[in-house]
PAKOLFI-539527 format. One record per residue: x, y, z of N, C-alpha, C in turn; residue in one letter. Coordinates in pm, 1 decimal. Layout:
<recs>
(rec (X Y Z) (X Y Z) (X Y Z) "A")
...
</recs>
This chain:
<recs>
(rec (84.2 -118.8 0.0) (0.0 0.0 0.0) (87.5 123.5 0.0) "X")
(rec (58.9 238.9 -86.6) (134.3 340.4 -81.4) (70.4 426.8 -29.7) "X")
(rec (161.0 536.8 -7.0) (91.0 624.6 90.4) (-22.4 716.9 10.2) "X")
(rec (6.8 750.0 -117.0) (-93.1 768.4 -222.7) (-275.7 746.9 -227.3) "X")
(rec (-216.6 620.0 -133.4) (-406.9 559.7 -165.3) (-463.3 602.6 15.7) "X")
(rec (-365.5 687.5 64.3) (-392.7 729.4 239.1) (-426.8 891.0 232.6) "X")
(rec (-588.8 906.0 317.6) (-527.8 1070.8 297.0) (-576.3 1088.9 462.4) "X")
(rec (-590.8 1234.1 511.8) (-598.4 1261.8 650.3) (-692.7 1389.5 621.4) "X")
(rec (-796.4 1347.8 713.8) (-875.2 1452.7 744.0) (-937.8 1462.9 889.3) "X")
(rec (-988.6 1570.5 906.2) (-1004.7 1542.8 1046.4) (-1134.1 1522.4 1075.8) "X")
(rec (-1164.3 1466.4 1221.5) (-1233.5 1358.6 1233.8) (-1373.4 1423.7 1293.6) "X")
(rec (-1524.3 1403.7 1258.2) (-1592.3 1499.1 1300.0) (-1647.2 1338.2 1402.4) "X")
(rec (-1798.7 1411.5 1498.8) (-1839.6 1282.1 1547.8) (-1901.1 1195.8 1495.4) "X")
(rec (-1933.4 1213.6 1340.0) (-1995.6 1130.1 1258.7) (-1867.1 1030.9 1237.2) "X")
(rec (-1767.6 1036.4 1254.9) (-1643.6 955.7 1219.0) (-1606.1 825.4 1345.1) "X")
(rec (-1678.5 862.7 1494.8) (-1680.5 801.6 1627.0) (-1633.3 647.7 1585.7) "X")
(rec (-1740.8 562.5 1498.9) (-1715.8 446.4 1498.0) (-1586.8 407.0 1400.4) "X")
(rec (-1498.0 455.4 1304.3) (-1427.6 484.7 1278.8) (-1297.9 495.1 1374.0) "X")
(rec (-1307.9 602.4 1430.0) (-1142.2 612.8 1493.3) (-1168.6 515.2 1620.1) "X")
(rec (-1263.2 465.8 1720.9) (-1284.2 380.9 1822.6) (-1203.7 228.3 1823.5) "X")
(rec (-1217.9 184.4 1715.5) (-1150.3 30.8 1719.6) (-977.4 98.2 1720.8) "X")
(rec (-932.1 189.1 1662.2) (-783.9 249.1 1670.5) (-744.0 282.3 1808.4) "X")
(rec (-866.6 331.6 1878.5) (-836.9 444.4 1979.9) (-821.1 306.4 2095.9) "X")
(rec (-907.5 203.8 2069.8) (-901.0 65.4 2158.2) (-793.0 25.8 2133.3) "X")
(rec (-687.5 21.7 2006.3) (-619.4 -101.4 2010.2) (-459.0 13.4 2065.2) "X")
(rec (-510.3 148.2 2078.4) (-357.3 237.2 2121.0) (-415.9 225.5 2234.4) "X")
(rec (-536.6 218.2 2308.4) (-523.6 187.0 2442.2) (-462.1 45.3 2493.8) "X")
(rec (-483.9 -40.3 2396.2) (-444.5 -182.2 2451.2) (-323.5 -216.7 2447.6) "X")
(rec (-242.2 -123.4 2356.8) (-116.7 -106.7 2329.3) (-18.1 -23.2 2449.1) "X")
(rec (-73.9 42.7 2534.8) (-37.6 109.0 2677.7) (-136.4 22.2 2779.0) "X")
(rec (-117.0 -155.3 2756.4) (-133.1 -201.9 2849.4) (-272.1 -177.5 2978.7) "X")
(rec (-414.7 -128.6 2882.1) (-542.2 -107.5 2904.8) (-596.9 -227.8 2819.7) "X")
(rec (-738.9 -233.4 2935.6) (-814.8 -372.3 2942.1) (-881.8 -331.4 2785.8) "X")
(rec (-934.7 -413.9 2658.6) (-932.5 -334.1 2568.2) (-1119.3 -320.8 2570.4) "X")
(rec (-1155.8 -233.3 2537.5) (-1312.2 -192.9 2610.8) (-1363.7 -110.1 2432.1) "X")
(rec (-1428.2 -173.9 2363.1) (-1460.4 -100.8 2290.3) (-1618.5 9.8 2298.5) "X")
(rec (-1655.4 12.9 2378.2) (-1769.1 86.4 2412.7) (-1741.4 203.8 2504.1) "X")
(rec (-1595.4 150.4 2585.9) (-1537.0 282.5 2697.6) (-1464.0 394.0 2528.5) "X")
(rec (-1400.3 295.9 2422.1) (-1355.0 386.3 2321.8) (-1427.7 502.4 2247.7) "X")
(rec (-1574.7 423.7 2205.3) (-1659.7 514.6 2155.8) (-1725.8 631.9 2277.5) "X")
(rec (-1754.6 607.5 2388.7) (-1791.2 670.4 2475.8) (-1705.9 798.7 2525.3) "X")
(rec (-1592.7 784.7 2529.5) (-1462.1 841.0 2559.0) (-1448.4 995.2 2413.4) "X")
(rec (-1406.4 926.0 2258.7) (-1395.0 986.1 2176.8) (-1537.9 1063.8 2146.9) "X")
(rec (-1652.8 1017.1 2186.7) (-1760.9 1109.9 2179.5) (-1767.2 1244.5 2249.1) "X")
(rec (-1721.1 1194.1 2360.0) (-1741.3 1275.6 2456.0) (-1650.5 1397.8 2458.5) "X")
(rec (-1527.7 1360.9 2393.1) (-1427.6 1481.5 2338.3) (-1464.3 1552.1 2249.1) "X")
(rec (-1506.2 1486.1 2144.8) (-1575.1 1576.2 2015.2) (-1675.9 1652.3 2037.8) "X")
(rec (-1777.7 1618.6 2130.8) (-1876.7 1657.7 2124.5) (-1907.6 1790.7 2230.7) "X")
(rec (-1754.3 1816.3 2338.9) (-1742.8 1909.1 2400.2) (-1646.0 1980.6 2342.0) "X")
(rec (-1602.3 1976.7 2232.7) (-1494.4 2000.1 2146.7) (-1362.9 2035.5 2237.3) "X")
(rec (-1307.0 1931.1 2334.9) (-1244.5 1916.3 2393.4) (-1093.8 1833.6 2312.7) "X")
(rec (-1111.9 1806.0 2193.8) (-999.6 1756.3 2147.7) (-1012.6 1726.6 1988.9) "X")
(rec (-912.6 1727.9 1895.4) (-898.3 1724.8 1771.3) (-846.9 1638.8 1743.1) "X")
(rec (-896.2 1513.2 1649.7) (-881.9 1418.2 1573.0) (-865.7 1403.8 1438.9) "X")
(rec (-744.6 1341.2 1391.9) (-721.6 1346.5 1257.9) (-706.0 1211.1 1231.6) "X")
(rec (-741.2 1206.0 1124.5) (-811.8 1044.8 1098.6) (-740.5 1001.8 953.9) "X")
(rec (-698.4 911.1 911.1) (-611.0 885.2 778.0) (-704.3 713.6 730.8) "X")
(rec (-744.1 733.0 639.2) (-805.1 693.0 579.9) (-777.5 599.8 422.1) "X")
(rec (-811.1 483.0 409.8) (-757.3 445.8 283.2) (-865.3 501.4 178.8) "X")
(rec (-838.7 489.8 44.8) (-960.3 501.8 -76.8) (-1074.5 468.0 -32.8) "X")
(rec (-1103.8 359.5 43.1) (-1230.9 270.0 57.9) (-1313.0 300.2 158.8) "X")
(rec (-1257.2 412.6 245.7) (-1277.2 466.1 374.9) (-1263.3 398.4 524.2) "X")
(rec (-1155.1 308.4 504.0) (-1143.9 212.6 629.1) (-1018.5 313.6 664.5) "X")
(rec (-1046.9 327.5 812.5) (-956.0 384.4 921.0) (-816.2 319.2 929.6) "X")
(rec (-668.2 374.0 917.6) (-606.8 295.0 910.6) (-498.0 367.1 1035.1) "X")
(rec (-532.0 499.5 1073.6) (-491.9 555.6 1165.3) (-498.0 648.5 1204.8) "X")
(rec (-497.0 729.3 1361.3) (-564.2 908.4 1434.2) (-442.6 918.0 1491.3) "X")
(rec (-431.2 1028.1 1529.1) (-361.4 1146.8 1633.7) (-498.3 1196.1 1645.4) "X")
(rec (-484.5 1183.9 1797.8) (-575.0 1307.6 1885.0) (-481.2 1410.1 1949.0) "X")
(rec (-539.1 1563.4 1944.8) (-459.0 1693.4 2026.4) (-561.1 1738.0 2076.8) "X")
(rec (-486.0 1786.7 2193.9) (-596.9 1878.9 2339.9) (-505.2 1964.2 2326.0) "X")
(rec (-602.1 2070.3 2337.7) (-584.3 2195.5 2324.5) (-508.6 2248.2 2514.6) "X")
(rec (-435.7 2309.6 2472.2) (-339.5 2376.1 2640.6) (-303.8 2507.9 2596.3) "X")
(rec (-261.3 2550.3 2670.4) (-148.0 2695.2 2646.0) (-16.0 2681.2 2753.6) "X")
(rec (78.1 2789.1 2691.8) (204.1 2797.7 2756.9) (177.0 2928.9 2868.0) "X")
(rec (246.6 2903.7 2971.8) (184.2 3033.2 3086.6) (310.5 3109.4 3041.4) "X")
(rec (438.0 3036.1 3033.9) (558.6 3115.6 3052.1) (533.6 3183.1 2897.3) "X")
(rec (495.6 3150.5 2758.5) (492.7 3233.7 2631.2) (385.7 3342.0 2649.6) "X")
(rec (269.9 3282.7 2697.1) (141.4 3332.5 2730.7) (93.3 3307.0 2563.9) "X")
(rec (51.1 3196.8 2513.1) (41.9 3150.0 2402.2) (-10.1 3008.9 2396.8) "X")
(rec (-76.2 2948.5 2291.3) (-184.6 2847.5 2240.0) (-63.0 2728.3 2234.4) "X")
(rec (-57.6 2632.5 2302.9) (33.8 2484.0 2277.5) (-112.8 2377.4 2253.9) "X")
(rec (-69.4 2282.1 2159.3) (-151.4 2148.4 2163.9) (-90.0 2049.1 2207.5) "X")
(rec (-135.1 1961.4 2300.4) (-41.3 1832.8 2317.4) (-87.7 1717.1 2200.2) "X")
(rec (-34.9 1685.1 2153.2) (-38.4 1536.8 2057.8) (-69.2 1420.1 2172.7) "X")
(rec (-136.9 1391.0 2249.7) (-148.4 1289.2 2352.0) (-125.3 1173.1 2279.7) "X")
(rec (-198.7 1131.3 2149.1) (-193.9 1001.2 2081.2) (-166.0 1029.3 1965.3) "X")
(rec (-95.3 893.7 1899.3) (-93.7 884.3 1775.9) (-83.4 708.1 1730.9) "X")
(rec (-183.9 695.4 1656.1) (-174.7 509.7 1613.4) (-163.2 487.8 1492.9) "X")
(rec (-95.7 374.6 1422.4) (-112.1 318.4 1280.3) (-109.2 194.9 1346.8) "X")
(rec (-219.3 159.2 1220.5) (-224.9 -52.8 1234.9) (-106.4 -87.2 1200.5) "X")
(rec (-109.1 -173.1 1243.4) (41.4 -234.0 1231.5) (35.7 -271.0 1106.8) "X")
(rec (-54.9 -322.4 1033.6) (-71.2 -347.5 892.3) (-44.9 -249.3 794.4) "X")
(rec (-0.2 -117.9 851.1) (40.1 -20.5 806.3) (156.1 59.9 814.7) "X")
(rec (191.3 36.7 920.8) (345.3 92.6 975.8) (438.7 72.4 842.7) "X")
(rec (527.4 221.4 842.4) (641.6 197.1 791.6) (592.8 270.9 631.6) "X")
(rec (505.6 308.9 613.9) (450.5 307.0 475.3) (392.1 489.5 451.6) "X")
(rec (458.9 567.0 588.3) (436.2 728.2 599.4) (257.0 800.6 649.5) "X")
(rec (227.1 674.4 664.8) (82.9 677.0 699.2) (125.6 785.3 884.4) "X")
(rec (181.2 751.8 1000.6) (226.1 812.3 1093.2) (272.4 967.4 1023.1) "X")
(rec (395.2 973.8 958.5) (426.4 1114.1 907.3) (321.6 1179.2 878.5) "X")
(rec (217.0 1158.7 770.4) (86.7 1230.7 738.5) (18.9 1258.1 903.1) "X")
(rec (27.1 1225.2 942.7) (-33.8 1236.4 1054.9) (3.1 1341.7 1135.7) "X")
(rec (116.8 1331.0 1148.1) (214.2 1400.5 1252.5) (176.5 1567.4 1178.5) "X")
(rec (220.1 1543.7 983.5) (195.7 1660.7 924.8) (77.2 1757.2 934.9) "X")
(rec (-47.9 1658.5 958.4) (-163.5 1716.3 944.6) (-169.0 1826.2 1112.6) "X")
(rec (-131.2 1746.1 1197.5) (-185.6 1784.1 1351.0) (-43.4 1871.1 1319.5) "X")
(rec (76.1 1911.0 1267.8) (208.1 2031.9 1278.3) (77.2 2140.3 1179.6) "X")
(rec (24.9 2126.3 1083.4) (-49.8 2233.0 1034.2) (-189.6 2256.2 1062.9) "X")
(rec (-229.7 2174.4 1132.3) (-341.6 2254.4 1201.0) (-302.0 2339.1 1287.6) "X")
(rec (-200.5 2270.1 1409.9) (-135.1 2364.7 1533.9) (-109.6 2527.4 1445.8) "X")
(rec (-12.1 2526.8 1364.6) (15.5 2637.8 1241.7) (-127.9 2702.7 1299.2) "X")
(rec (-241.8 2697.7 1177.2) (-367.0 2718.3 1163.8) (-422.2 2790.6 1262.6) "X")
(rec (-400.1 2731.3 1371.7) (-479.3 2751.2 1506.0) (-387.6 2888.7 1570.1) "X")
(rec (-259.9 2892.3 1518.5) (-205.3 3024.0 1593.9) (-92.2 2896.0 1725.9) "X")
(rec (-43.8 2801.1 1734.4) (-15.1 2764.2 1830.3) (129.6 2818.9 1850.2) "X")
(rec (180.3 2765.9 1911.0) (360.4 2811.6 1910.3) (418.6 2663.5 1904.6) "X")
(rec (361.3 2561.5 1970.3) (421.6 2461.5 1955.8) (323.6 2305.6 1967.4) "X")
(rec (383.1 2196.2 1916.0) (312.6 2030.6 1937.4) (392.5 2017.6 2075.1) "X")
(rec (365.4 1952.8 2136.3) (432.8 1833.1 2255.5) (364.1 1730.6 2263.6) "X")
(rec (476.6 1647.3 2336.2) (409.8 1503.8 2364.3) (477.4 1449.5 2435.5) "X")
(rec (441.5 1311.1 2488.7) (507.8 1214.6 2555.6) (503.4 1100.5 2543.8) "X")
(rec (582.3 1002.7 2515.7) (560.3 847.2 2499.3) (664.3 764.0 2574.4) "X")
(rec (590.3 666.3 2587.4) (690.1 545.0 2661.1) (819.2 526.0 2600.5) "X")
(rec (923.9 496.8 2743.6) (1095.6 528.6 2714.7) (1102.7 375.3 2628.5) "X")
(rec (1021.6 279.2 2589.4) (1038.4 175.0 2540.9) (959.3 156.3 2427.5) "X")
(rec (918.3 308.2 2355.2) (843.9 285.9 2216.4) (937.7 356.7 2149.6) "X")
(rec (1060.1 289.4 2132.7) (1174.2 310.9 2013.4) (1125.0 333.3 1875.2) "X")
(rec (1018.8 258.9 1859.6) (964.6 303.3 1671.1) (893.8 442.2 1676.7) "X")
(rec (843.8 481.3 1760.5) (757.6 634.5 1760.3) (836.7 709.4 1794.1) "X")
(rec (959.4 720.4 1886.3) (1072.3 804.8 1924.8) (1116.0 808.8 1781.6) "X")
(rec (1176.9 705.5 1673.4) (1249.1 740.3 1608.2) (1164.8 808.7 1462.9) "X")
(rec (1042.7 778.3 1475.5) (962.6 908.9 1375.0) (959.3 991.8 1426.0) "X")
(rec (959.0 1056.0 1568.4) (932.9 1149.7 1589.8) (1078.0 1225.3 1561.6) "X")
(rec (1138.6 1170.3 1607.4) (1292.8 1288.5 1574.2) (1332.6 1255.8 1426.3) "X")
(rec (1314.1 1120.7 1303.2) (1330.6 1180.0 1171.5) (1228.2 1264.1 1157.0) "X")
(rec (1132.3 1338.4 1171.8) (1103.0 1445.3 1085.3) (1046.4 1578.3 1187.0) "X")
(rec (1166.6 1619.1 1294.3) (1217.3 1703.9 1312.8) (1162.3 1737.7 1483.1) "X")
(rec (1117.8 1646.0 1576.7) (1086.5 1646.3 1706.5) (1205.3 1654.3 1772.5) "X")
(rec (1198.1 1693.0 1900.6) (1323.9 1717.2 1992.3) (1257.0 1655.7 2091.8) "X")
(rec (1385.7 1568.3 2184.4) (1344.3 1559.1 2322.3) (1368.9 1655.0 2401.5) "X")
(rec (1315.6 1662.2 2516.5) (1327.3 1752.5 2594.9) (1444.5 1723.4 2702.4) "X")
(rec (1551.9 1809.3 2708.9) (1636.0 1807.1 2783.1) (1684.2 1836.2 2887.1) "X")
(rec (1516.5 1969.3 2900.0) (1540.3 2053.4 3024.1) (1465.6 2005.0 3066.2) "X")
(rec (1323.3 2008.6 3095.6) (1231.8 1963.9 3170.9) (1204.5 1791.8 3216.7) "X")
(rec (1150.4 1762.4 3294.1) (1134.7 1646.9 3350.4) (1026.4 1588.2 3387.7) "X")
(rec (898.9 1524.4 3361.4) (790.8 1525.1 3354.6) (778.2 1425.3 3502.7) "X")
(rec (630.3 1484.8 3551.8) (615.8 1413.5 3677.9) (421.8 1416.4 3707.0) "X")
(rec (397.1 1305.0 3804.6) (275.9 1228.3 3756.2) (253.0 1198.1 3894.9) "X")
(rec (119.0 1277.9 3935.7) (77.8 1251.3 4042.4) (-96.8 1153.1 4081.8) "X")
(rec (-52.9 1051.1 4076.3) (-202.9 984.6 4031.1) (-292.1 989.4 4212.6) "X")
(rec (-452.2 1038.9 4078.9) (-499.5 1088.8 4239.4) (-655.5 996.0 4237.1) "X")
</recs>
């Protein structure tokens, strides 16, 4: 499959059942029980408070083949619009084939769009394949800051 027959648009709530089986299998992939009804329930509930932006990549035929979701934040210290990239999935039946890059591209020019200053994100120190897309096409780790997690 080339990346040709993939395009990305973003995801309205008519799209719910669509990005849900993705949004289940990147939850099941961070080691969550896999719940496809908590997926649709969850991604509704973002869209529909327009609490988060979904971009959805799509083959010719209209089968889902992979999303990035971004929540909207700001920077206190810029005093300026940041999005976090919280997620990003490709089927594995797809990996490797720029389907992720489109992705990454779409959610770097919406941020653009929106006025942001910057993407961030965070992923597990043991997802070596998403670390290394993220820095070929032009992500930085963070060197200064140190992220910390207070579960309540």
């Amino acid at each position: 499959m080339e990346t040709q027959n993939i395009f990305v648009r973003r995801a309205s709530l008519a799209d719910v059942d669509l990005v849900a089986p993705l949004f289940d299998a990147y939850r099941e992939f961070y080691e969550q029980t896999p719940d496809l009804a908590l997926a649709r329930t969850f991604l509704r509930e973002r869209l529909e408070q327009d609490q988060s932006v979904i971009f959805l990549a799509l083959r010719s035929d209209g089968s889902a083949v992979g999303f990035t979701q971004l929540y909207p934040s700001f920077s206190s210290a810029r005093a300026q619009r940041i999005f976090i990239l919280n997620d990003l999935f490709v089927d594995p039946g797809v990996r490797r084939r720029g389907v992720g890059q489109r992705l990454l591209d779409a959610a770097a020019d919406f941020g653009r769009s929106a006025g942001a200053i910057r993407l961030t994100l965070s992923t597990a120190h043991a997802n070596t394949a998403a670390q290394a897309l993220y820095e070929a096409h032009g992500w930085r780790r963070d060197e200064i800051f140190r992220s910390y997690h207070l579960a309540l």
